[in-house]
N, CA, C and O of each residue as an XYZ file, in Angstrom:
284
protein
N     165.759    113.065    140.118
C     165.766    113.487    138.741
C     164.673    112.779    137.954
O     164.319    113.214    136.859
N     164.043    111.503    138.595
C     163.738    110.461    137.566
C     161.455    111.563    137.667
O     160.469    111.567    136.930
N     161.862    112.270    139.144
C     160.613    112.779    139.041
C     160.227    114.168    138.470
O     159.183    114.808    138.589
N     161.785    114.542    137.583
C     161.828    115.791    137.275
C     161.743    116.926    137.574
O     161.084    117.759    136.952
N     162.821    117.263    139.219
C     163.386    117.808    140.018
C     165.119    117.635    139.637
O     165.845    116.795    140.169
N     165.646    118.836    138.394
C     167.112    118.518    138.793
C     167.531    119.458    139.344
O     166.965    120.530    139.559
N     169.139    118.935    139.768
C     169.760    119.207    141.294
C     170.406    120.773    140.665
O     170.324    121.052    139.469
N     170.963    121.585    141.563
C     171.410    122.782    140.980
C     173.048    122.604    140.737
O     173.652    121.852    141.502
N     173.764    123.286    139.685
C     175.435    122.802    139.383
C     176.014    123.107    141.270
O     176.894    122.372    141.719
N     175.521    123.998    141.985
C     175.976    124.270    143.300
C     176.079    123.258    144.434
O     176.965    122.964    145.236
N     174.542    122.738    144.140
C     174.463    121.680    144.831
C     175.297    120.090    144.227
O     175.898    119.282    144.934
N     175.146    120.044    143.213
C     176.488    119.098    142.854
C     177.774    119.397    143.140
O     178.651    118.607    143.489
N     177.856    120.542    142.984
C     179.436    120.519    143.390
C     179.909    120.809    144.734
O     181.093    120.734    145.062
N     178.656    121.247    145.741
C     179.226    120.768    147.191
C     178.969    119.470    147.730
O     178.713    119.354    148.929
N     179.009    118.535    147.008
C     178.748    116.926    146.921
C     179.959    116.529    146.594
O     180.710    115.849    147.294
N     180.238    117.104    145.135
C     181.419    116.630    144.423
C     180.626    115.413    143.808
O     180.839    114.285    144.252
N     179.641    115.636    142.709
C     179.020    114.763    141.766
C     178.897    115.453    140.723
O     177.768    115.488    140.235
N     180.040    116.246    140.018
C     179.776    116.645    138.894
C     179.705    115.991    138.077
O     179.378    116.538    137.024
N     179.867    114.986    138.045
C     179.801    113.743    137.107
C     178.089    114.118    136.787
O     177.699    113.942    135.633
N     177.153    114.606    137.779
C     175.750    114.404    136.813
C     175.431    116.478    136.057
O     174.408    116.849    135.482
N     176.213    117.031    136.250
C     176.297    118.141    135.727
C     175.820    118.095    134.434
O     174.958    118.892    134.062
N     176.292    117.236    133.691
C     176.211    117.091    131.627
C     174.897    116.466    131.792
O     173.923    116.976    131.236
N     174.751    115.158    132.674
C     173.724    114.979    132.645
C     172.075    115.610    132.822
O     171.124    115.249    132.129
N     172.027    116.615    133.909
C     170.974    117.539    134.143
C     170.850    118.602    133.508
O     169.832    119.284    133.633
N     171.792    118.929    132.756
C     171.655    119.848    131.943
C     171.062    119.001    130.190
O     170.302    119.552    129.393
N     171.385    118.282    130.097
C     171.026    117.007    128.983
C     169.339    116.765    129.304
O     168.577    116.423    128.399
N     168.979    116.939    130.389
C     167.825    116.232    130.253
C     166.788    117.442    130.231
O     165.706    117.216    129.690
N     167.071    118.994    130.892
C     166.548    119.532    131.523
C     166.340    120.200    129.980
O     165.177    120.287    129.588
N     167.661    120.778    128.897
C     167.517    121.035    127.849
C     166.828    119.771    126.459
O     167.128    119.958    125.280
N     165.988    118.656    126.864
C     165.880    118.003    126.064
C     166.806    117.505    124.761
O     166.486    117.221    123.606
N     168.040    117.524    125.426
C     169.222    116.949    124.452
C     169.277    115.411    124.686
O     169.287    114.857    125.785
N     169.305    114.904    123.642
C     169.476    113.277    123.900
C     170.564    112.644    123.038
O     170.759    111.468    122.728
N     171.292    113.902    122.707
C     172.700    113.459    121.617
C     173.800    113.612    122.872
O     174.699    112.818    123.149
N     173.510    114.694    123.456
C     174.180    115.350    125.082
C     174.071    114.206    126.105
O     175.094    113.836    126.681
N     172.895    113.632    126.360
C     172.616    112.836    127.476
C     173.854    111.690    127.270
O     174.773    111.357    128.018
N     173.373    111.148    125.633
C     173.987    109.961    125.574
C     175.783    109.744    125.834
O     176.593    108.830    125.988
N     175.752    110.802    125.780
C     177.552    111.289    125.472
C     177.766    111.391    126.799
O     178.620    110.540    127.049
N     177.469    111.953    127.787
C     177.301    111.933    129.177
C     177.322    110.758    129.631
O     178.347    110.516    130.269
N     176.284    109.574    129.522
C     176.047    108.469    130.152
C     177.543    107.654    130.335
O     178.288    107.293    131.245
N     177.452    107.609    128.546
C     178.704    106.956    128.441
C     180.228    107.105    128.625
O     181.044    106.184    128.630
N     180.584    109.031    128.844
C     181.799    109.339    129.639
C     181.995    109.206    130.346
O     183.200    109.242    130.594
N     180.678    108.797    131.861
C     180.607    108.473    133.247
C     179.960    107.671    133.282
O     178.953    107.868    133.962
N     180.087    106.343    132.633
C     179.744    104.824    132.444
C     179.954    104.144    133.961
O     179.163    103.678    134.781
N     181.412    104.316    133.931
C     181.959    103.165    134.970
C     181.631    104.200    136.233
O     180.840    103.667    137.012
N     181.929    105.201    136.539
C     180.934    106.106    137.610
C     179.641    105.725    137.773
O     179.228    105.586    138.924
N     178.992    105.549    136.944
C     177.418    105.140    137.373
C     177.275    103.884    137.724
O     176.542    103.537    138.650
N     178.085    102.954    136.891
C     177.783    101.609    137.725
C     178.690    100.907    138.865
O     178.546     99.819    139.423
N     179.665    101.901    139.014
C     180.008    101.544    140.249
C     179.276    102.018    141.489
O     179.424    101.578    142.629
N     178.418    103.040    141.066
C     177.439    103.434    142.326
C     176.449    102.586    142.129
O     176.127    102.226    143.262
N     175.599    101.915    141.154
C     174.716    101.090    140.904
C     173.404    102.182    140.272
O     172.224    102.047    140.599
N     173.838    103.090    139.462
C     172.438    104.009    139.045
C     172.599    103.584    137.809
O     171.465    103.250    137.465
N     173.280    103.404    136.983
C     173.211    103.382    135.334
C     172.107    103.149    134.764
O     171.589    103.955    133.991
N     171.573    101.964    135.081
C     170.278    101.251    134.677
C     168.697    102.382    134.872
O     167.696    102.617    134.195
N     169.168    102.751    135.989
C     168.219    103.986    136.676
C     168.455    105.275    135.681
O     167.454    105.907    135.346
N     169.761    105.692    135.191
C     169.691    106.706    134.802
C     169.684    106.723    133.487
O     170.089    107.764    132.969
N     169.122    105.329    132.363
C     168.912    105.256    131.361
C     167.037    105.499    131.119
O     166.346    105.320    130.116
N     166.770    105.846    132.147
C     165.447    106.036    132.274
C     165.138    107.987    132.219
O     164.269    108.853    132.319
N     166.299    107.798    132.032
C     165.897    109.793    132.186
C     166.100    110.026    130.388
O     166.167    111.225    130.118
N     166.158    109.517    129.710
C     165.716    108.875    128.401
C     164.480    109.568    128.266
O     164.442    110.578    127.563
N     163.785    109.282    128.668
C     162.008    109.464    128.538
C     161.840    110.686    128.624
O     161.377    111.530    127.857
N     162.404    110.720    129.985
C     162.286    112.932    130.679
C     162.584    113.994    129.729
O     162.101    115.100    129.488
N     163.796    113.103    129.145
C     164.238    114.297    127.840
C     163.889    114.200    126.548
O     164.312    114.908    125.634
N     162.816    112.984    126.445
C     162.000    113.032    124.962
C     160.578    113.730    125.728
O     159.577    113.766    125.013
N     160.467    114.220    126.982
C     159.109    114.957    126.965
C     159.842    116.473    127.038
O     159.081    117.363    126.658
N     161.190    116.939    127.459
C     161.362    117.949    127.605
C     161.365    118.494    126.472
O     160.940    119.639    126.320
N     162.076    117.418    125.014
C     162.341    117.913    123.885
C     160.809    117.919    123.154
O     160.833    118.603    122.131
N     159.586    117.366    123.415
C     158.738    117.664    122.574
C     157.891    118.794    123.304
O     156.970    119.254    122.629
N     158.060    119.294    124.541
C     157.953    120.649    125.278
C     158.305    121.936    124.290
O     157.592    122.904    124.027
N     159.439    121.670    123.902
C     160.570    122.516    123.549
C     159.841    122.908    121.705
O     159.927    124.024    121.193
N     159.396    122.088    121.247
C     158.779    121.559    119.813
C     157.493    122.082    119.864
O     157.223    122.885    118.970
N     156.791    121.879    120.529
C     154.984    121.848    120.755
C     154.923    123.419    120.774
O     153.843    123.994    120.914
């Protein structure tokens, strides 16, 4: 995701990681009111896998998607 390749809802959910569903859709639509609300409903999910820190970096992705979206 962090290279701006997100995953499809199909392919998450034959994983069973819908937990990043809100998220790829958050970043992909340049929402960062969405992202944040996401991060933090699946807080303890992310850092019990050890991505949180990683996935506060998709931050950036969705201030270029949202000035995409603007421009």
């Amino acid at each position: 995701m962090l290279l701006g390749h997100m995953p499809t809802v199909e392919l998450l959910k034959k994983y069973h990681l819908m937990q990043f569903a809100e998220v790829t859709r958050a970043v992909s639509e340049g929402n960062l009111l969405l992202l944040n609300k996401a991060l933090v409903k699946h807080e303890t999910f992310f850092i019990r896998c050890g991505i949180f820190l990683i996935l506060e970096k998709l931050k950036i992705i969705t201030y270029r998607n949202l000035f995409k979206k603007v421009s």
